[in-house]
N, C-alpha and C positions, 0 to 999 in steps of 0.2 A: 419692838415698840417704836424704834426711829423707822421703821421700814414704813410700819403703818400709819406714823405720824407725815411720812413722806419727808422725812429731813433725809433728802439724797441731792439738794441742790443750793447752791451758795444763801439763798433768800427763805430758806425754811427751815434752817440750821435748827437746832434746841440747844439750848442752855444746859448746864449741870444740874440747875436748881431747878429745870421743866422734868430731866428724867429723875432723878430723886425724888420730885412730885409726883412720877405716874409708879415707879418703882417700891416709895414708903417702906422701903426694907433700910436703906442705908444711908449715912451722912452726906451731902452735897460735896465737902470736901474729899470725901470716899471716892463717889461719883469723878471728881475734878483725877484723881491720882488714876483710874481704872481709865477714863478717857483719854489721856497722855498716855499710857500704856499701850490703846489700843493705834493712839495717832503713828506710833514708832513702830510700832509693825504694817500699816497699811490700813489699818482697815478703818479708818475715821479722819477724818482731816478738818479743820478748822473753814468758819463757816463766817455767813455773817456776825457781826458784833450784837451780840444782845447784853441790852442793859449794860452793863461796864465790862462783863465781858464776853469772851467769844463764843460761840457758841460753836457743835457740832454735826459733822452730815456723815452719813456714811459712802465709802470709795464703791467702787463695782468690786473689787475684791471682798469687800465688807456682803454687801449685797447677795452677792454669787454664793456666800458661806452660810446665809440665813435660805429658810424653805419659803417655798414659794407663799405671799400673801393672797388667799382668795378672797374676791372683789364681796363685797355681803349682795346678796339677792334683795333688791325691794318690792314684799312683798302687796298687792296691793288690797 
């Protein structure tokens, strides 16, 4: 979902409360504790500032671990 959102660069970062919105399984504050989880092992790192706070991108390690996204065809 951050892959496809393209948050893999300082200015497209997402929020907690943006993946909790597209996720609608779990609490933002969930979201907030899983993120910090994933920041300490690599594979997400703090991004620009959204809202009061910071948001998320994912590392090339992060990236490299998810399957390739295919571009959607537009059909005409």
């Amino acid at each position: 979902m951050m892959l496809k959102s393209k948050a893999v660069d300082f200015m497209h970062s997402m929020s907690c409360a943006e993946i909790q919105e597209r996720v609608r399984v779990i609490k933002t504050d969930t979201v907030y504790k899983y993120m910090k989880k994933l920041e300490k092992i690599g594979l997400v790192e703090k991004g620009a500032k959204v809202d009061r706070a910071y948001g998320y991108i994912l590392t090339k390690e992060g990236i490299n671990l998810l399957p390739e996204v295919k571009e959607e065809k537009e059909e005409c």
